[in-house]
LOZA-903904 format. One line per 5 residues: number of its first residue (from 0); for each residue x, y, z of C-alpha. Coordinates in nm, 4 decimals, decimal comma. Each point is the difference from the previous one (the first is absolute). Example, Ala and Ser with C-alpha at 12.3 -4.5 7.8 and 13.67 -1.06 7.14 Angstrom:
LOZA-903904
0> 1,2300:-0,4500:0,7800; 0,1370:0,3440:-0,0660
//
This chain:
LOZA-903904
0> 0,0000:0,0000:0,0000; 0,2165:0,3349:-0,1146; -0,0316:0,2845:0,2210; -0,2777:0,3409:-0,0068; 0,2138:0,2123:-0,2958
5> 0,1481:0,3745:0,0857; -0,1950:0,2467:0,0115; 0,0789:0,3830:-0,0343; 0,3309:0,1215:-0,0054; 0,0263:0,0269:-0,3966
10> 0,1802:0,3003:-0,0445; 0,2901:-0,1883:0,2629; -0,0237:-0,3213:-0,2408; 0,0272:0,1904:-0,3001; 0,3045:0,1583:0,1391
15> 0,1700:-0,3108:0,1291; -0,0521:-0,2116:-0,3156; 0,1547:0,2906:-0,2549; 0,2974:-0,0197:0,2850; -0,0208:-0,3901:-0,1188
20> -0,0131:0,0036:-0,3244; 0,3355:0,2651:-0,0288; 0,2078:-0,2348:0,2500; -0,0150:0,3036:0,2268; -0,1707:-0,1320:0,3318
25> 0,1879:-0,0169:0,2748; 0,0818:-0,3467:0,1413; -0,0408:0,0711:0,3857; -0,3218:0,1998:0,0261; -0,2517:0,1204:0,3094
30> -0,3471:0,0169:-0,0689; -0,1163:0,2531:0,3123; -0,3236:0,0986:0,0640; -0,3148:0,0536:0,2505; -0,0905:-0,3849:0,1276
35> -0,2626:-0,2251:-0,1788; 0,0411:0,2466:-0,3173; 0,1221:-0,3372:-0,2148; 0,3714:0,0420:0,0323; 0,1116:-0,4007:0,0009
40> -0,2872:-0,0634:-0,2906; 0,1686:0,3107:-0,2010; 0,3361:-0,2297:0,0479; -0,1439:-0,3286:-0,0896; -0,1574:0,1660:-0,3257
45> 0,3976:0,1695:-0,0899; 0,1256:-0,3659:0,0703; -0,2535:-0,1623:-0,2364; 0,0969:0,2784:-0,2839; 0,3642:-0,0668:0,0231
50> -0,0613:-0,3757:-0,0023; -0,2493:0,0525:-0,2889; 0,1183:-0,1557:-0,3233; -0,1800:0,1227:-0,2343; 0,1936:0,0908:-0,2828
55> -0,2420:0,3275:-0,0927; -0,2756:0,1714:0,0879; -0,1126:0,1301:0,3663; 0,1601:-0,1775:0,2532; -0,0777:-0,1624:0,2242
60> -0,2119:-0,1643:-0,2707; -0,1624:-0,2169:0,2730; -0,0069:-0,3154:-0,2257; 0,3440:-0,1337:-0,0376; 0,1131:-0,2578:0,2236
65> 0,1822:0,1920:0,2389; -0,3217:0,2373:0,0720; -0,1671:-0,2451:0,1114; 0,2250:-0,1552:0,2558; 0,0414:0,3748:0,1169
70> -0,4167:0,0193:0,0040; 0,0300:-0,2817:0,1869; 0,2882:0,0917:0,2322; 0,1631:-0,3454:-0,0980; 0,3112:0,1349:-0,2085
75> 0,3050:-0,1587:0,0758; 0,2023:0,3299:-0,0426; -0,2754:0,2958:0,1364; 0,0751:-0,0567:0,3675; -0,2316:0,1667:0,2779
80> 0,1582:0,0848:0,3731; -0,2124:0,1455:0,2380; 0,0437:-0,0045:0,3962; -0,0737:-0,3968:0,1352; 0,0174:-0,1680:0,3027
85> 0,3234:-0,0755:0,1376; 0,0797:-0,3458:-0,1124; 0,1511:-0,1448:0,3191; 0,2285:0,1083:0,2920; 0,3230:-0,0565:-0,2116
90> 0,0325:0,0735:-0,3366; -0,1920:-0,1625:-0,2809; 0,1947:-0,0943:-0,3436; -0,1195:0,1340:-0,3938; -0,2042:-0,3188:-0,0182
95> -0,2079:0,0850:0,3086; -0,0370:0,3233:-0,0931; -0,1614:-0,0627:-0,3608; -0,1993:-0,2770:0,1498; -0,1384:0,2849:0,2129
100> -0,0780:0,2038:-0,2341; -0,1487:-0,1973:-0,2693; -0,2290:-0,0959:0,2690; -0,0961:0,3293:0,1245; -0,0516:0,0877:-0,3594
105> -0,1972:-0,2404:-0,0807; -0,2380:0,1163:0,2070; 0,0170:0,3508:-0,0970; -0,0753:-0,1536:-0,3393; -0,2757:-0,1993:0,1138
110> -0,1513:0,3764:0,1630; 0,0556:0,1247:-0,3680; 0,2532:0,2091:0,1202; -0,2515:0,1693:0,2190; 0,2242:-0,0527:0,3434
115> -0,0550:0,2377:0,3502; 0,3068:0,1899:0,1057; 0,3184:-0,2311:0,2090; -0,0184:0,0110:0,3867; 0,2127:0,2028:0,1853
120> 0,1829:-0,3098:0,1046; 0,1369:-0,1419:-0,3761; 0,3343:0,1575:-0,1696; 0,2501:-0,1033:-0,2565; 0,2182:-0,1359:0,2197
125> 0,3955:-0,1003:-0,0852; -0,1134:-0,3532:-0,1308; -0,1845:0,1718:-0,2568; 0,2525:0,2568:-0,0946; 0,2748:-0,3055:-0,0705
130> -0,2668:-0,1954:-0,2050; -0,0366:0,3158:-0,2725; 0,4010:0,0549:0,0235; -0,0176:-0,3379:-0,1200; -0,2603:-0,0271:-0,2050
135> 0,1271:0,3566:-0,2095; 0,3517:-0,1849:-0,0587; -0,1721:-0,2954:-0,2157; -0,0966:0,0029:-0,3425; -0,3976:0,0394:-0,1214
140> -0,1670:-0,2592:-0,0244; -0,2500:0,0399:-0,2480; 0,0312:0,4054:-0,1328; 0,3404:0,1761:-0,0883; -0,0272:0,1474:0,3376
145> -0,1294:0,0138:0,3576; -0,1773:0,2702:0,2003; -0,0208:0,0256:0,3556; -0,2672:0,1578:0,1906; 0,0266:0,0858:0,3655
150> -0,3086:0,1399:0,1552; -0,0011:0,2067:0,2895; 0,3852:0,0442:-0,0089; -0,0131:0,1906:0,3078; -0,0777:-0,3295:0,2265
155> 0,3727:-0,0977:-0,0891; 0,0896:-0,1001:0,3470; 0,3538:0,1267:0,0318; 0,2709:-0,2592:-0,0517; 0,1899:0,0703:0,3924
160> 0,2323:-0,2612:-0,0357; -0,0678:-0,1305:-0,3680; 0,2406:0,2709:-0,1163; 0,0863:-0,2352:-0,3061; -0,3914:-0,0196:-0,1046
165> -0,0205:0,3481:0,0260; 0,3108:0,0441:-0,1938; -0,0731:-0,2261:-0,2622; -0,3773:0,1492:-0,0327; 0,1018:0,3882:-0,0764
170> 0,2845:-0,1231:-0,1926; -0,2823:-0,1898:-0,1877; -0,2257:0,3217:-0,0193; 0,3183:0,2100:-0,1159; 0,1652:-0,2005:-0,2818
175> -0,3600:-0,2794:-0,0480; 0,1032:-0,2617:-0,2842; -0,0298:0,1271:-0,3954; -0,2882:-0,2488:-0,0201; -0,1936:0,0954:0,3378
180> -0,2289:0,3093:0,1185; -0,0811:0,0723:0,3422; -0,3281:0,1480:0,1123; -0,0221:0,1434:0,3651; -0,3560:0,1711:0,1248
185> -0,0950:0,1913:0,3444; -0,2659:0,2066:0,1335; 0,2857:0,1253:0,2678; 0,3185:0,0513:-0,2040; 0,1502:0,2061:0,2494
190> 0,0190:-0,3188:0,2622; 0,2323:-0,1453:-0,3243; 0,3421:-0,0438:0,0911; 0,1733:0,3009:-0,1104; 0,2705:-0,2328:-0,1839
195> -0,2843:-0,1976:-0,1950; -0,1555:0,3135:-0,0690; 0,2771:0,1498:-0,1849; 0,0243:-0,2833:-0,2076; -0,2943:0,0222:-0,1563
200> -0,2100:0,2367:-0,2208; -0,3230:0,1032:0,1413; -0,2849:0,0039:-0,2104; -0,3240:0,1526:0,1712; -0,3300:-0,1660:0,0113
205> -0,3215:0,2186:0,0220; -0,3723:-0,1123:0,1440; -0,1996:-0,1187:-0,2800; -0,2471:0,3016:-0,1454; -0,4097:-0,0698:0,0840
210> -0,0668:-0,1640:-0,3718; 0,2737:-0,2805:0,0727; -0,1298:-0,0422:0,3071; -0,3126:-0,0134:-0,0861; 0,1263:-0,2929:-0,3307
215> 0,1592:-0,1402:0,3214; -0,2982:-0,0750:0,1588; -0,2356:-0,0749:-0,3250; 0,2383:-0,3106:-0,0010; -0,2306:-0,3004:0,0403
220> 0,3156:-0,1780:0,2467; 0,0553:0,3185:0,1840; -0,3528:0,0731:0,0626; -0,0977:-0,3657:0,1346; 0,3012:0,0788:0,2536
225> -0,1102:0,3559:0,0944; -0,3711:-0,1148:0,0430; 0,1757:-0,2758:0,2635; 0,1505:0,2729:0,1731; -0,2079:0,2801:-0,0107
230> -0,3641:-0,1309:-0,0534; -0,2162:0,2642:-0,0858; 0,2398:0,2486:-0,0386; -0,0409:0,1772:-0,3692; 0,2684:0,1028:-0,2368
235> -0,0260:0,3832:0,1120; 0,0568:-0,1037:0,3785; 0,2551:-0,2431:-0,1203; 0,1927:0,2700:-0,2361; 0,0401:0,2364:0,3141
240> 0,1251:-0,2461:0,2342; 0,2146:-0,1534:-0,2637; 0,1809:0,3811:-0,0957; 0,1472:-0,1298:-0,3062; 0,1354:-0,2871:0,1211
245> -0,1458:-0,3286:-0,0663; 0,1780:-0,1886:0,2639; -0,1522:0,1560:0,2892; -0,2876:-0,1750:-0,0622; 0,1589:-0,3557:-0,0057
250> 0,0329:0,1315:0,3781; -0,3375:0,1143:0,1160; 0,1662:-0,0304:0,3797; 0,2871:0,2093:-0,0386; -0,1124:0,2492:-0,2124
255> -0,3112:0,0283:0,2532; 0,2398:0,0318:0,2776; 0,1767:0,2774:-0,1794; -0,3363:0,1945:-0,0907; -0,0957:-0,0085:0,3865
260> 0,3272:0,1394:0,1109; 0,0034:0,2528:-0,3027; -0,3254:0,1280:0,1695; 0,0529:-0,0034:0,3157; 0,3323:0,2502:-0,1002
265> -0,2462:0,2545:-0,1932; -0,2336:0,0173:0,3084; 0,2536:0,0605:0,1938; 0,1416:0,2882:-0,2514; -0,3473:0,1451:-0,0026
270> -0,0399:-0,0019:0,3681; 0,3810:0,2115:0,0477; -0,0148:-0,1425:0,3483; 0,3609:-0,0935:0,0972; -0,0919:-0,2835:0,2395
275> -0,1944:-0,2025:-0,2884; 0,3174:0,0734:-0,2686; 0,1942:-0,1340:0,2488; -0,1505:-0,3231:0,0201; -0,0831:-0,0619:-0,3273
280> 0,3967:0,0471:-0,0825; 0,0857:-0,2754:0,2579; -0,2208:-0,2075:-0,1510; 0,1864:-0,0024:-0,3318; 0,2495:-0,1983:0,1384
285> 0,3839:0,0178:0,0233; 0,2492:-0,0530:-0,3119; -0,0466:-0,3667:-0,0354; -0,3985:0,1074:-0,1179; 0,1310:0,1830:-0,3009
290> -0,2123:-0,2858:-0,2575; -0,3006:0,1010:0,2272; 0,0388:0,3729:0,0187; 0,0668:0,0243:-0,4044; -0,3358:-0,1713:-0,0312
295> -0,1782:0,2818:0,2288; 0,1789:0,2821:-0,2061; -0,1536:-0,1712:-0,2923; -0,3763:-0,0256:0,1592; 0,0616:0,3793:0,0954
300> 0,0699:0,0895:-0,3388; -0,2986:-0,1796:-0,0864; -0,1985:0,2031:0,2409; 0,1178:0,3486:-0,0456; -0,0564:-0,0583:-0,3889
305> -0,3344:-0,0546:0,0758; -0,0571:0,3013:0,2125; 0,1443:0,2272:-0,2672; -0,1989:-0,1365:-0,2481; -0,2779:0,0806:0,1715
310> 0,0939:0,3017:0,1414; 0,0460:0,1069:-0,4022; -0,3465:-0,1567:-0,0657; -0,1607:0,2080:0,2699; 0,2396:0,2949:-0,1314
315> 0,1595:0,0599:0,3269; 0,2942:0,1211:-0,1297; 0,1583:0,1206:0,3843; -0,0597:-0,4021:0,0469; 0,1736:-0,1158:-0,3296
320> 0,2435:0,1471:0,0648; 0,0766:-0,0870:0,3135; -0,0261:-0,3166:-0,0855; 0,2251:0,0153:-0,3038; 0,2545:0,0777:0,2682
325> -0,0536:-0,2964:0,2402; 0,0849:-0,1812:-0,3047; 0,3027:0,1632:-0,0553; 0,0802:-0,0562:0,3967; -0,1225:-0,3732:-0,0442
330> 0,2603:-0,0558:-0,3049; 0,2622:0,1775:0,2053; -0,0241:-0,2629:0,2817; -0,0165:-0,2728:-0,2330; 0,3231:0,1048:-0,1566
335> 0,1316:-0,0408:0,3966; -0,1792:-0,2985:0,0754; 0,2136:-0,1530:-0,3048; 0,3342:0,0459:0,2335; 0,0698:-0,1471:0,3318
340> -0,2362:0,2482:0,1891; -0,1935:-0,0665:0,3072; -0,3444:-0,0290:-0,1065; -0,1082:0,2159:0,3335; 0,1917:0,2382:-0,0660
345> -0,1070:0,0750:-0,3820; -0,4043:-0,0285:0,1032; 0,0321:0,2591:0,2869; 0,1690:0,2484:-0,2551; -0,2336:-0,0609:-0,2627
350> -0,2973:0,0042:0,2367; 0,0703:0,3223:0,1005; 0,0612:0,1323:-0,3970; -0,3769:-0,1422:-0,0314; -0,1816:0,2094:0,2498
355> 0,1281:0,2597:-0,1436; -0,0593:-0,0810:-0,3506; -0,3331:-0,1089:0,0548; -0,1752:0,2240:0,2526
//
């Protein structure tokens, strides 16, 4: 059973396969970008166009043999790393790892690649990072060359004493084989390693504009899922809650969690009372919440873009405005939510910035 297509981003594609056809895309690339916007399906549809053998036309032409393995997520040479489990208490070998993986995949497969976002507790642990060092120094196996695709890069546990995995990988994602293209994506590229980052050229990802979303959720697959998950919901709830970004809907409890706490911060904005901002920042949590606290940024900016709409609706311009300038504040604390902040410390600043934009 292949996976839901891509939707959206077709200006991106358009770009990235012209950067294909010249020979001029990079080799070690990071696909950044606002969570659940369709960063690691982006990746897997760049992997199936430069496995693609078509000889002309559009690629990927979605027929040849290679296409469909890629549909399918079963292509010997398109190889998908996201955060797991850790294997065992010592370290697990290549073979472990790809057993993993094929198995966890299979099941993504089996969800049409309609999966909810990894716990907190799963990263791509040193095991993993060996297996693709080892896996990127053989040859192809069925195309004339291999892509790697590592999704949510950012849950790369450091390597502490694996100094020679962690070698070996940035050496990989400097100088990657002639034959081999590496693919990284995070929501939080600022919790990248500063030596993988500068290794790589970032590419950024936007949220998906309301007709995509909209295709998104016409799709006969998707729309059996989101009817699971949000029964009686329609597609105008479900395109505000989603923002432009399909994903958060593949995680109705996360996303809801976020929305609650994105709230809770505007009351408290509204209200200007100190005690209330106070608490409202401690409840963001401390650094290791910075996953959490991007998704609440995100529900606020999903919020704010509401009010303004309808403050421009109602033709309260004083209010638009104001409200055009919590989003500016919102996208500010974003870009320091990216970094190793303290989540605490970033809400009570921007709560602050909010009562006074939006009094």
């Amino acid at each position: 059973m292949p996976i839901v297509p891509l939707y959206g981003h077709s200006a991106l594609r358009t770009r990235l396969a012209e950067a294909a056809e010249r020979g001029s895309l990079p080799a070690s690339m990071l696909l950044a970008g606002p969570r659940g916007v369709g960063k690691q399906r982006l990746a897997l549809w760049l992997g199936q166009l430069l496995l693609c053998a078509a000889a002309a036309g559009e690629r990927p032409c979605g027929i040849c043999q290679s296409c469909r393995y890629a549909i399918e997520l079963t292509h010997p040479d398109l190889h998908w790393i996201y955060p797991r489990p850790r294997l065992k208490a010592g370290d697990a070998d290549p073979d472990d790892v790809r057993a993993d993986f094929a198995d966890a995949t299979a099941e993504r497969v089996k969800a049409n690649g309609l999966y909810a976002p990894t716990s907190g507790t799963e990263g791509i642990f040193v095991a993993t990072v060996r297996a693709v060092v080892h896996a990127a120094a053989l040859s192809p196996a069925l195309a004339r060359r291999k892509v790697f695709v590592v999704g949510e890069a950012e849950r790369m546990v450091p390597q502490g004493d694996a100094a020679e995995a962690a070698n070996a990988f940035l050496k990989l994602l400097e100088e990657p084989p002639a034959d081999t293209t590496i693919i990284l994506t995070s929501s939080e590229a600022g919790a990248l390693l500063p030596t993988i980052r500068s290794r790589v050229v970032t590419v950024r990802v936007a949220p998906l504009a309301d007709d995509d979303m909209r295709a998104f959720l016409a799709d006969p697959t998707v729309r059996e899922r989101t009817d699971a998950d949000h029964a009686g919901v329609g597609t105008d709830a479900l395109l505000r809650s989603g923002g432009g970004a399909p994903g958060r809907l593949l995680g109705s409890d996360e996303w809801s969690a976020a929305m609650e706490r994105a709230r809770m911060l505007l009351e408290a904005a509204r209200r200007r009372d100190g005690g209330t901002m106070a608490k409202v920042a401690l409840v963001q949590g401390a650094t290791g919440a910075r996953g959490r606290f991007s998704d609440v940024l995100d529900a606020l900016t999903v919020l704010i873009h509401d009010h303004a709409r309808s403050s421009a609706e109602g033709r309260d311009e004083p209010a638009a405005l104001g409200a055009a300038r919590a989003m500016d504040a919102v996208e500010e604390a974003k870009g320091m939510a990216a970094g190793n902040v303290n989540p605490q410390l970033v809400t009570a600043s921007l709560v602050r910035t909010l009562a006074r934009c939006l009094a």
